[in-house]
C-alpha positions, 0 to 999 in steps of 0.5 A, a space after each residue: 442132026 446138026 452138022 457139028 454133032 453129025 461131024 462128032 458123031 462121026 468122029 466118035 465112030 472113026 475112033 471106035 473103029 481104028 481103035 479096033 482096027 488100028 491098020 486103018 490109021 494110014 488111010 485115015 491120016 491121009 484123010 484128016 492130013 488134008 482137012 488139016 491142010 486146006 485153007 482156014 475158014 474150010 469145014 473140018 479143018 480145025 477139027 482134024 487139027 486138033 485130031 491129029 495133034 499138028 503143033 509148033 514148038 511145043 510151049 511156045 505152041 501151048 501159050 499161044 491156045 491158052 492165050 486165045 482159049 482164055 480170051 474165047 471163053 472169058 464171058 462163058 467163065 464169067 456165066 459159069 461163076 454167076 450160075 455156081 450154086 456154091 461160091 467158096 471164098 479165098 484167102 490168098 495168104 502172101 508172106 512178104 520179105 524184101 520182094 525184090 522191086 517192081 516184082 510185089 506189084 505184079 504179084 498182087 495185080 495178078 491176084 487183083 486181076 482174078 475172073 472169080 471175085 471171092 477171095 480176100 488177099 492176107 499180106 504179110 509183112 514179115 519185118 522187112 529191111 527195106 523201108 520201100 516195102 512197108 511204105 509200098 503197103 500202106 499206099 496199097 493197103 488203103 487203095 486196095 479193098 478186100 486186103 488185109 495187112 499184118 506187119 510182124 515186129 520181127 523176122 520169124 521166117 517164112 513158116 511163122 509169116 505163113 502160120 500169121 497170115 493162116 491166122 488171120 484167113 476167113 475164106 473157106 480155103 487158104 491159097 499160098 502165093 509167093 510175094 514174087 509169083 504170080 496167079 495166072 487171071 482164071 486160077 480160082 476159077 479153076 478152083 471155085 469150079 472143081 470145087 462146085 463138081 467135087 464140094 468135099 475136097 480138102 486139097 487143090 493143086 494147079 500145074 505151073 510154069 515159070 515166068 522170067 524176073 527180066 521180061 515175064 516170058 514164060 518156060 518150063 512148064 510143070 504138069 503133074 499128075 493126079 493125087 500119088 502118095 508115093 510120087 509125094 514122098 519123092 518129089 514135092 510136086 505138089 508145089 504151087 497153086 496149093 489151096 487147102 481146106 481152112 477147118 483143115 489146116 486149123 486141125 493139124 494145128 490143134 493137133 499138133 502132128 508135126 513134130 518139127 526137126 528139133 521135136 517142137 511142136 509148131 504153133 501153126 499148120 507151118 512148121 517153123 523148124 523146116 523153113 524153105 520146105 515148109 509147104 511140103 512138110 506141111 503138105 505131107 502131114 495133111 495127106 495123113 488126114 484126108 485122101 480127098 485130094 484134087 488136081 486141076 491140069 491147067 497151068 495156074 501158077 507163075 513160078 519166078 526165077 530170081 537169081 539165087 531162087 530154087 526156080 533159078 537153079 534145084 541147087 541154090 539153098 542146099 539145106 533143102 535136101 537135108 529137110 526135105 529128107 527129114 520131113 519125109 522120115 517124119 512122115 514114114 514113122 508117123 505111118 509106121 512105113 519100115 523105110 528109111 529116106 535117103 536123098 536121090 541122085 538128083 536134087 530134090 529127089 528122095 528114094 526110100 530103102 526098105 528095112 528088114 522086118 522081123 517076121 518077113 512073109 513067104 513070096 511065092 515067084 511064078 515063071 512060065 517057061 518052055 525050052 529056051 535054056 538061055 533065058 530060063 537059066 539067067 533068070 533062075 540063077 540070078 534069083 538063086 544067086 543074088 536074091 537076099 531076101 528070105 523066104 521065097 519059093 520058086 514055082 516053075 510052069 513047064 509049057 513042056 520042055 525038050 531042050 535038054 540043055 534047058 531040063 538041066 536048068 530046071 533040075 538043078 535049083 530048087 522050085 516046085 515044078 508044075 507041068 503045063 503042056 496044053 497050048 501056052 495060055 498066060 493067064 491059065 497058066 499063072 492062075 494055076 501056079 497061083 491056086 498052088 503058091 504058098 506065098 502071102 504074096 505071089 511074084 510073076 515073072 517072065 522067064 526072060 527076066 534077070 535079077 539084078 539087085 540082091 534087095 529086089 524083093 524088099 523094095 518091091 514087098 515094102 509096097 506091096 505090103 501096105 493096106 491099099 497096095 494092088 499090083 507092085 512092079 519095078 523099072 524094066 531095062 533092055 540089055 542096053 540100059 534103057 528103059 522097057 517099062 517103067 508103068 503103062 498108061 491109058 491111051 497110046 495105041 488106043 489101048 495102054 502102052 509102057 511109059 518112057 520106054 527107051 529113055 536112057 536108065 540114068 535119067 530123072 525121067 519127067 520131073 523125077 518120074 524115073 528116078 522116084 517111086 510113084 503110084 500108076 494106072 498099070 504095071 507090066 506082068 512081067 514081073 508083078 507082085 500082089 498080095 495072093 489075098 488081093 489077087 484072089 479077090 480079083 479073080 485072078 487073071 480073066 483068061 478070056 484074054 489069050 496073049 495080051 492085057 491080061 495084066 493090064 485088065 489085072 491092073 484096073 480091077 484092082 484100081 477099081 477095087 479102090 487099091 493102088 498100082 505101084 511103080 518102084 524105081 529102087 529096083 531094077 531087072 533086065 527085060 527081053 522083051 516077049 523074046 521068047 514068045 512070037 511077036 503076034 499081035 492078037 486083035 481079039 485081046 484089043 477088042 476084049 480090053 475095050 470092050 472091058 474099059 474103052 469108057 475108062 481109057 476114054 478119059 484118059 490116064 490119072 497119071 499122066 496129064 491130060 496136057 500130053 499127047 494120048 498117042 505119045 508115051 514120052 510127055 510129048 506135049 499136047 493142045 488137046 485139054 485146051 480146046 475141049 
């Protein structure tokens, strides 16, 4: 074996190892510590760098491997697009309205300068004022070849000068560039090749950042996660480099879906009556008609913050919010989703608050509780107390109960209790309540919970009702307002772990990520509704696991069951965390859940970008993705 495969090899074997046996990191630390530390040139030591993650000033950091990646791996770029089988041509359509000056120069040069040679440029002139523009455009239009140039006798905004350039487009897929943005030079690479390894996908969209109108730095990068419907609905964060299948756009244009604020129908995919969220509503009713949806993590966009420009400041066009919520309500009723869009506490945020049905199902809450009057009273009398929703029932495992103060809890409110005084085992227990819930949809709860919003059930239920929903679960707080779970994701600790823990209640998390409902690998059994349908088709709980990730293993069954997991920010309850239970950390369930899905955390979590550190919860930046 050749010593760069040996070395592989090896290292693939020290992850395996410390990933079941993770006391050992320290010892094996030290060791890359000093690898990463020797001279450069030394075997090994860029590898343990990029093991261990050593990085600078984060973006700064990312730019600088970027930069040298790129350059390395151009003539391998170069190879890969002449080895494609299949070479999908791109119609880059460009509306162009007073483009401040020398900034339309860059932008056009970025997509002249592209590695991937199929595409055309489709501009359009949407009556500018400036007589430079136009005159730019005809030097340019007959020096430039693969162009073409659409001047529009008059100003129809910038959805009708989308809907002309759409029009006009040949290429297999139409890419929406800004007249001020800028592509970065590998951006229909990345395309064209996600598009040879997936050749049925309707929708691509790139990670961003954004470059200075001053002096072309670049800042604020934006790293997104893969497709989440419900991420969608409450932050545009599709957002740019969108490519979209043409047969697909020309469909939502002959069918007219959109419907536009004043009940016209659009005369193109774009929707003139939303003007400044236009590629968002677009957007909104093309995930209406295809699921198949890819998102390339690379930074292939350069979003320009001109002075007055959103990129500049989330509060410069107002209006924004107002359409974006509209659009949004549009989409709901068009899904027949009971719930109305409101804007959120942070710009461009919308949350959605359910609505009362006329028939509401039977939730069944199952708690598993022993002594500790404490908690099982807060838990039980903020439920009783608060909860607005009807019906529900409570069902109650007593791990055998003697704390008297604790038995009064229990006989005073009304649940169906179930003693259980074996060994606590999660799993069993909550299976067997479930086997006795009536419910159409089953709540666990950990009796170290407390209730804090009446409409808890509706907002969790309007997600659990939908067709592909698995497990639903709301933001966890710690007594002291911060976050204990908002999601779990595959990675950190070698296994999963709860997303944004101990960010502040308040925050808007990354991008919106606390302050929005979004769809997530996992949610925390700590307090979990499902579907009792769903959950049986399941099988339960595997209650080979005797402490730990059961609920995770719950999670990824259903994923792989083709449903989706649902964090909802709408509701919030407090957690103490696993204070009534010892703090025990059984390696048995590590090893177990490894064994089940070490391959699926190998790749890493969907939603949370490969451009983050696999060890971190927190967004910490990563070179990883870059050097792979």
């Amino acid at each position: 074996m050749s010593s760069p495969l040996l070395r592989e090899s090896i290292l693939k074997m020290r992850q395996r190892v410390l990933r079941r046996f993770p006391w050992m990191k320290p010892l094996a630390k030290k060791i890359l510590g000093r690898a990463a530390g020797s001279p450069r040139g030394v075997p090994g030591r860029s590898l343990a760098r990029r093991l261990l993650g050593l990085v600078g000033d984060p973006y700064k950091d990312y730019l600088r491997v970027e930069a040298q990646t790129r350059c390395e791996n151009q003539g391998l770029y170069l190879e890969t697009i002449a080895a494609m089988p299949h070479k999908p041509r791109f119609s880059i359509v460009v509306p162009i309205y007073n483009t401040p000056r020398g900034l339309l120069p860059r932008c056009l040069q970025s997509v002249e300068s592209q590695l991937y040679p199929h595409w055309e440029l489709i501009l359009v002139n949407d009556a500018s004022p400036d007589p430079s523009i136009a005159s730019f455009l005809a030097k340019y239009c007959t020096s430039a070849g693969k162009v073409k140039l659409h001047t529009r006798p008059t100003n129809g905004g910038i959805s009708q000068a989308t809907n002309d350039g759409i029009a006009l487009a040949t290429g297999e897929f139409v890419a929406l560039l800004d007249h001020d943005d800028e592509l970065s030079p590998d951006a229909l690479y990345f395309l064209a090749e996600r598009l040879n390894k997936n050749p049925h996908a309707d929708i691509l969209y790139t990670d961003q950042d954004k470059i200075s109108d001053h002096d072309q730095s670049r800042s604020e990068p934006f790293f997104k996660p893969d497709w989440s419907p419900e991420y969608f609905r409450g932050v545009m964060y599709f957002g740019h480099l969108l490519a979209v299948r043409r047969s697909l756009l020309m469909a939502i244009r002959k069918g007219g879906s959109g419907g536009g604020a004043a009940g016209v129908e659009p005369k193109g995919p774009s929707d003139t009556a939303f003007n400044g969220v236009q590629d968002f509503e677009m957007a909104l009713r093309l995930v209406e008609v295809t699921n198949r949806i890819e998102h390339i993590p690379r930074i292939c966009y350069h979003w320009r913050t001109t002075p007055g420009s959103v990129a500049n400041h989330t509060a410069a066009k107002p209006d924004l919010g107002r359409l974006q919520v509209l659009a949004v309500q549009q989409h709901l009723d068009r899904l027949a989703i009971p719930a109305t869009a409101q804007a959120g506490n942070e710009h461009h945020r919308v949350r959605l608050v359910p609505r009362t049905l006329a028939d509401p199902p039977l939730i069944s809450i199952l708690i598993c509780t022993k002594d500790a009057p404490e908690f099982i009273s807060r838990c039980l009398e903020s439920i009783f107390q608060k909860t607005s929703y009807g019906p529900f029932e409570v069902l109650v495992a007593d791990n055998n109960t003697t704390d008297p103060a604790a038995l009064k809890v229990l006989e005073r409110h009304p649940i169906r209790r179930f003693s259980m005084p074996e060994k606590f085992h999660f799993a069993a227990f909550n299976n067997r309540l479930a086997r006795e819930a009536r419910g159409e949809f089953l709540l666990f709860l950990n009796n170290d919970t407390e209730v804090l919003d009446a409409a808890w059930l509706n907002h969790l239920l309007l997600y659990a009702r939908q067709p592909d929903a698995g497990a639903v679960g709301p933001v966890l707080l710690f007594p002291d307002n911060s976050v204990q779970h908002a999601g779990v994701i595959l990675g950190p600790r070698g296994t999963a772990d709860h997303v944004m823990r101990n960010f502040p209640a308040a925050s808007d998390g990354y991008f919106g990520s606390l302050a929005v409902t979004r769809d997530v690998t996992a949610v925390t059994a700590a307090c979990l509704m499902v579907a009792k349908s769903r959950f049986n088709a399941a099988g339960g709980f595997n209650e080979l696991f005797r402490n730990h990730y059961e609920d995770v293993d719950l999670n990824l069954r259903l994923r792989q069951s083709g449903l989706r997991n649902i964090c909802v920010a709408g509701t919030r309850l407090i957690h103490h965390e696993s204070k009534t239970r010892k703090a025990n950390y059984d390696y048995n369930d590590r090893i177990l859940l490894l064994d089940y899905w070490e391959d699926l955390i190998d790749k890493g979590d969907p939603f949370y970008n490969a451009n983050f550190h696999p060890e971190h919860f927190d967004y910490t930046l990563s070179t990883r993705e870059l050097t792979r």
